[in-house]
KENU-162363 format. One line per 10 residues: number of its first residue (from 1); their letters; for each residue x, y, z of C-alpha. Coordinates in steps of 0.001 Angstrom, whole numbers. Layout:
<rodos>
NUM) a) X:Y:Z | ...;
</rodos>
This chain:
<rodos>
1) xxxxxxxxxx) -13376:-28910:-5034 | -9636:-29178:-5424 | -7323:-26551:-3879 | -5670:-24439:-6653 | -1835:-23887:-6094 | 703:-21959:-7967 | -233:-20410:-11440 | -3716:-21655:-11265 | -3953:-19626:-7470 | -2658:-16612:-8674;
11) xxxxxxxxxx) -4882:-16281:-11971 | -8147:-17449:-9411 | -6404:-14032:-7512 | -6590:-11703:-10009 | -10182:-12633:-11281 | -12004:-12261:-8039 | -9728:-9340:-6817 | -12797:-7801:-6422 | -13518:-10079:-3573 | -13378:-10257:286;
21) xxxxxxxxxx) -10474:-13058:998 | -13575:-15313:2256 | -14737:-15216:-476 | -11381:-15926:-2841 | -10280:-18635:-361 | -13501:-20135:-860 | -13460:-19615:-4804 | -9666:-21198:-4732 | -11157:-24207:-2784 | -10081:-24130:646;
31) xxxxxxxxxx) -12711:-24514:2700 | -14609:-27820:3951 | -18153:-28543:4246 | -19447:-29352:7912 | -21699:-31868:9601 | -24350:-28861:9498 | -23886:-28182:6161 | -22220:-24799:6533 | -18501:-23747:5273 | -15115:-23103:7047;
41) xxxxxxxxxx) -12713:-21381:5369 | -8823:-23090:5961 | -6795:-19645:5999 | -3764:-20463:7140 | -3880:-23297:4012 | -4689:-20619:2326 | -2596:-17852:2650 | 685:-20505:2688 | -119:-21259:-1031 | -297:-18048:-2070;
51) xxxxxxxxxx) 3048:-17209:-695 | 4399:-20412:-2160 | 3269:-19426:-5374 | 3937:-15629:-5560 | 7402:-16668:-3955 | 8532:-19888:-4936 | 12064:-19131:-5286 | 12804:-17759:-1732 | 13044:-20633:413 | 13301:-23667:-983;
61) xxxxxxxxxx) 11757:-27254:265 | 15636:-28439:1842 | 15640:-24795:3433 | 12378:-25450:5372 | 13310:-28732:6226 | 16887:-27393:7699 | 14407:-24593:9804 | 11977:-27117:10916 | 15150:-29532:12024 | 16338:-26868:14321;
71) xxxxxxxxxx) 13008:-27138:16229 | 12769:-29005:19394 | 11192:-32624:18812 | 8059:-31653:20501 | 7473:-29546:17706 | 8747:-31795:14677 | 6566:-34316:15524 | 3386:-31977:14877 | 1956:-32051:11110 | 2140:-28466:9663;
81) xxxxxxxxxx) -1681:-27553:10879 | -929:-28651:14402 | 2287:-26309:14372 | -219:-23387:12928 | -2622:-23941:15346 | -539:-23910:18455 | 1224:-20981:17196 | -2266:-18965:17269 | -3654:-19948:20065 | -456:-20686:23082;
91) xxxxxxxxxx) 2210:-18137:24364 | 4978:-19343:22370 | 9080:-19137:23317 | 10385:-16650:21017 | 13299:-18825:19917 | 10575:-20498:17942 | 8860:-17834:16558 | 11957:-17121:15150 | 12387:-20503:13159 | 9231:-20156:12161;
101) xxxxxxxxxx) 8993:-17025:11011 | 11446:-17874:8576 | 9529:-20312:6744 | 6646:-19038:4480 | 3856:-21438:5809 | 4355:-19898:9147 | 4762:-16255:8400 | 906:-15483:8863 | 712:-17253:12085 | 3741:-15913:13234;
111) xxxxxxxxxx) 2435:-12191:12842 | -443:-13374:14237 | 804:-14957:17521 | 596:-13288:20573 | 4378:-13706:21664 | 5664:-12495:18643 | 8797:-10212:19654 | 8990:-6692:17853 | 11576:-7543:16108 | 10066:-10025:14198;
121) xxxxxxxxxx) 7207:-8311:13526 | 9096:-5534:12040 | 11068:-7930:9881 | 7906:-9110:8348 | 6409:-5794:7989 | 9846:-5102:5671 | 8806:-7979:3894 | 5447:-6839:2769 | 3735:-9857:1885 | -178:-8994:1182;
131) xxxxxxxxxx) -1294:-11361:3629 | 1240:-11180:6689 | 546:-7116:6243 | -3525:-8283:6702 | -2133:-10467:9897 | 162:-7297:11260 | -2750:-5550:11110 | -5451:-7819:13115 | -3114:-7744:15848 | -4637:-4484:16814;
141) xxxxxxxxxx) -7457:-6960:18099 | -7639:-8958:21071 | -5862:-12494:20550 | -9148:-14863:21217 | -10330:-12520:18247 | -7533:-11856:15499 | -7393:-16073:14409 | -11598:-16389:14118 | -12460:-16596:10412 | -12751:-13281:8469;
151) xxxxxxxxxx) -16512:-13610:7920 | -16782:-13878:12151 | -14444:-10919:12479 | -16847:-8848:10095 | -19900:-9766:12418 | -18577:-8730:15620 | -17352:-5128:14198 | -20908:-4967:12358 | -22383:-5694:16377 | -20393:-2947:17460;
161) xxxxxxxxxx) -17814:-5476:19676 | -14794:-3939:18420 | -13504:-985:20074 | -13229:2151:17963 | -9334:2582:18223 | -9080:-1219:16565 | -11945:36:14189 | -9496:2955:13048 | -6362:547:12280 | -9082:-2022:10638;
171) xxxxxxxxxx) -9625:788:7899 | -6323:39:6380 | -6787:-3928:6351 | -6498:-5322:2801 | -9672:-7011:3261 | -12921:-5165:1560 | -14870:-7163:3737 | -13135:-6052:6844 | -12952:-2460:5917 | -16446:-2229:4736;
181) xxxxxxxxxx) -17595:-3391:8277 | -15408:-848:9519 | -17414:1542:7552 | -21330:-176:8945 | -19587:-572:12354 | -22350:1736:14595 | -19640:2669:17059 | -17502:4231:14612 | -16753:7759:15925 | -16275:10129:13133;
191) xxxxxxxxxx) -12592:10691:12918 | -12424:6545:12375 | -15020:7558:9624 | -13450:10136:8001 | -10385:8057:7786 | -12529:5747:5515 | -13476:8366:3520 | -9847:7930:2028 | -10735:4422:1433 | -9186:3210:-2195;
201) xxxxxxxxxx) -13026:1788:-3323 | -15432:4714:-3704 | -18536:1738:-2398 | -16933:1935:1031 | -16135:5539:870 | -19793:5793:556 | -21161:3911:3339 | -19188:6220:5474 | -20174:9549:3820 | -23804:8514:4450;
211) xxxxxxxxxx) -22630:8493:8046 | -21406:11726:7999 | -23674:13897:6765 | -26696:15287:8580 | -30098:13654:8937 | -31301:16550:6449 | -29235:15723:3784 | -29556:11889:4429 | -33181:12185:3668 | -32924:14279:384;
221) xxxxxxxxxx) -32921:11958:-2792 | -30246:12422:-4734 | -31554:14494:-7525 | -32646:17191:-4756 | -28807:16881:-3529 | -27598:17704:-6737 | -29782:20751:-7460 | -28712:21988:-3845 | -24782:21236:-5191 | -25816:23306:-8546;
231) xxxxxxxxxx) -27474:25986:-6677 | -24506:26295:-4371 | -26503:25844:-1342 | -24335:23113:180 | -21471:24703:2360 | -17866:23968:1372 | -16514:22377:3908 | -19715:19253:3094 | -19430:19267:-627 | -16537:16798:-532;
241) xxxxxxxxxx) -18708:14281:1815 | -21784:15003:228 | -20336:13586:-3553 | -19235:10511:-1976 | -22707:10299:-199 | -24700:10234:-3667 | -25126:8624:-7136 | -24048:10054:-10380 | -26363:12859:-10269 | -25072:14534:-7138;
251) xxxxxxxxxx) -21606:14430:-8957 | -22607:15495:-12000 | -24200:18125:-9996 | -20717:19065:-8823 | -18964:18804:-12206 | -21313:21467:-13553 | -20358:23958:-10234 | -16745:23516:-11163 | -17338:24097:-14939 | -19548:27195:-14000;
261) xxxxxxxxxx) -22781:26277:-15222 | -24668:27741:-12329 | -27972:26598:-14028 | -31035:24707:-13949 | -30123:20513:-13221 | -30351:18592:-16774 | -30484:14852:-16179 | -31605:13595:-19807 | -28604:15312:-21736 | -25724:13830:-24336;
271) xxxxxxxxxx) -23773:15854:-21474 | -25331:14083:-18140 | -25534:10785:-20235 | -21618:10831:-20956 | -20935:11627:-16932 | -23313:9155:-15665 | -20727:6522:-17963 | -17778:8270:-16808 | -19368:8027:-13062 | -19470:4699:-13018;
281) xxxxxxxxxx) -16344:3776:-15321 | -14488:5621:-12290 | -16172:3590:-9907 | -16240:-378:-10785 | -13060:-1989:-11810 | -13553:-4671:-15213 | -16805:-2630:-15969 | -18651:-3733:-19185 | -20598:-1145:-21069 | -22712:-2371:-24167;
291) xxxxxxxxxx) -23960:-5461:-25541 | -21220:-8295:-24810 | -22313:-10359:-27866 | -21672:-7543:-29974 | -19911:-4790:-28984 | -18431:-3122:-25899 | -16709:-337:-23820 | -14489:-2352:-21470 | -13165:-1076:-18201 | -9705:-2377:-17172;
301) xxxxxxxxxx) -8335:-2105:-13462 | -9674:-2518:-10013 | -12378:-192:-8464 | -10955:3007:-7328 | -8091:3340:-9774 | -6725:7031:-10664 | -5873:5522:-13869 | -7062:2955:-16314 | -7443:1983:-19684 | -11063:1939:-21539;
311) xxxxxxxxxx) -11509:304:-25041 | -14253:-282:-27669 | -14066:-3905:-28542 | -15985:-5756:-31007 | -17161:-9644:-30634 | -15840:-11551:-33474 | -17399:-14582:-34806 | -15439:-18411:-35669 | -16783:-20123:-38748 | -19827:-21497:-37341;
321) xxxxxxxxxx) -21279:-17726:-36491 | -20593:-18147:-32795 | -19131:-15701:-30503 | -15059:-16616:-30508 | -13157:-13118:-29074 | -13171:-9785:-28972 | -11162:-7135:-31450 | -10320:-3914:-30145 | -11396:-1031:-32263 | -9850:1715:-30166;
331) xxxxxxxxxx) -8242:2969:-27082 | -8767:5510:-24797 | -7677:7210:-21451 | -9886:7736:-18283 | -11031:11294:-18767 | -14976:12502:-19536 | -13916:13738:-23217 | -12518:10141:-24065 | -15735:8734:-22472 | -18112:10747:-24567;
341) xxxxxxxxxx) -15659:9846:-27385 | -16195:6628:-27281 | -19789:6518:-26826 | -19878:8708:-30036 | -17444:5673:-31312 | -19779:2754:-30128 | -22859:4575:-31806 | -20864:4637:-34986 | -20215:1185:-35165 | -23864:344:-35053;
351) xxxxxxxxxx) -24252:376:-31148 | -27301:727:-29499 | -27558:3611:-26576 | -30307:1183:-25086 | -27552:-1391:-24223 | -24969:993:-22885 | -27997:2327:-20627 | -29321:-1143:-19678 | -25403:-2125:-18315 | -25111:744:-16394;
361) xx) -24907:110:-12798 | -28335:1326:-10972;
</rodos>
């Protein structure tokens, strides 16, 4: 598969945001294939073309060459992986940590390197580059440990090898892979968990909730959460954990104790049916609700966004009757009225309930 690079990387980006950055390294086409058939994914490749091609103005090829010119010949004579690799894995003179970490290729290893002066790492901190921030951060972890892959990384804080301090400074990685680890790691103490309960993606949040609450709860189903929630029989200070423990129901549940409505649970309702969309609307980012040959209520955003866009769009046809694009009908915000609006809208224009039910996440 060919490495993508510059416009090509960045649109590959966006469509698999969703992703761990195994997973969109892999997707982009920098990995290899080895004698045992499995995959290694070339991050430092990696994360260098994404900074050439969100950047590509900043330093330009004669400035890199001037920076690499002003290293000692040892070091010129190296190819640009050999220079990456030495710089993760040997003590390193400072002086050329510096020349490095002026050249974009570098910057991840730099912040990665174990010799790396503070001063430096607080220069590419300023910078803010997504994946020299996800580097800054690993450094929290011992230094045989911060260059393995990603995907080894996750296994040892799933084995419960990574101490519970690193676990807590983990939670803020950009990674989702990393951070939901953080959240199945079984030595994460609870204050590391309730920091993940702030978590930007409401999947992760959950994992830790589940944690969190008592064996008691853990073993109610969700509908006999929710009933508990309506009946006011869960104490305050749980409710918030508890609705990022559940489904739909047990926040539906909640929605009806804030409206009021005190009263007997109601799962098969134009009410509960517009909430369960909402639910999940607020949940998955690019959701799809409807038939997607025909019609549709289309999510924008990632997953955990305070606000996004939803639309009804309708699948228009070319000349030959075949599916071509889709025409948007109308445009709302990301509040329950606009969702029950525009499931009233989508049944108007001949959609079918069934299909918004069958796309619903389970």
């Amino acid at each position: 598969m060919t490495k993508l690079i510059g416009e090509e990387l960045l649109s590959k980006l966006k469509e698999t945001e969703d992703l761990g950055k195994s997973d969109q390294a892999r997707a982009c086409g920098y990995f290899e294939v080895l004698e045992d058939g499995s995959q290694r994914i070339n991050f430092m490749d990696f994360y260098a073309a994404v900074s050439d091609a969100r950047s590509p103005g900043d330093i330009s090829e004669s400035d890199g060459e001037n920076q690499i010119d002003a290293l000692p010949a040892e070091w010129r004579a190296l190819t640009e992986d050999q220079r990456i690799k030495r710089l993760t894995s040997e003590k390193v003179d400072t002086e050329i940590l510096s020349i490095f970490s002026r050249i974009d290729e570098y910057k991840y290893a730099v912040a990665l390197s174990e010799n790396t002066p503070v001063h430096i790492l607080d220069q590419l901190q300023e910078e803010g580059d997504y994946f020299v921030s996800q580097a800054l951060i690993m450094r929290c972890l011992p230094f045989e440990i911060r260059c393995l892959d990603e995907s080894d990384i996750c296994a040892l804080i799933q084995l419960g090898s990574i101490q519970d301090a690193a676990l807590a400074k983990l939670s803020a990685a950009n990674s989702w892979d990393i951070r939901e680890a953080v959240a199945s790691a079984p030595n994460a103490s609870k204050a590391t968990l309730i920091i993940v309960l702030a978590d930007k993606d409401p999947r992760i949040q959950e994992i830790a909730a589940r944690k969190l609450i008592s064996d008691d709860l853990r073993e109610l189903s969700s509908e006999e959460l929710a009933k508990r929630i309506v009946g006011g029989k869960i104490e305050n200070e749980l409710v918030d954990i508890v609705l990022k423990s559940g489904d739909w129901k047990v926040r539906f549940a909640a929605h009806l104790a804030s409206e009021g409505e005190h009263t007997d649970l109601l799962l098969d309702t134009e009410q509960a049916f517009a909430y369960r969309c909402f639910d999940a609307l607020n949940r998955d980012g690019d959701l799809i609700l409807g038939d997607d040959q025909k019609l549709i209520i289309l999510r924008s955003g990632s997953a955990g966004d305070e606000e996004y866009t939803i639309t009804l769009e309708k699948m228009m046809l070319d000349e030959d009757g075949d599916p071509e694009d889709y025409e948007q009908i109308s445009y709302y915000d990301n509040s329950l009225d606009a969702v029950a609006s525009a499931i009233r809208d989508y049944l108007a224009n001949d959609g079918m309930i069934e299909d918004i039910e069958n796309s619903l996440p389970s």
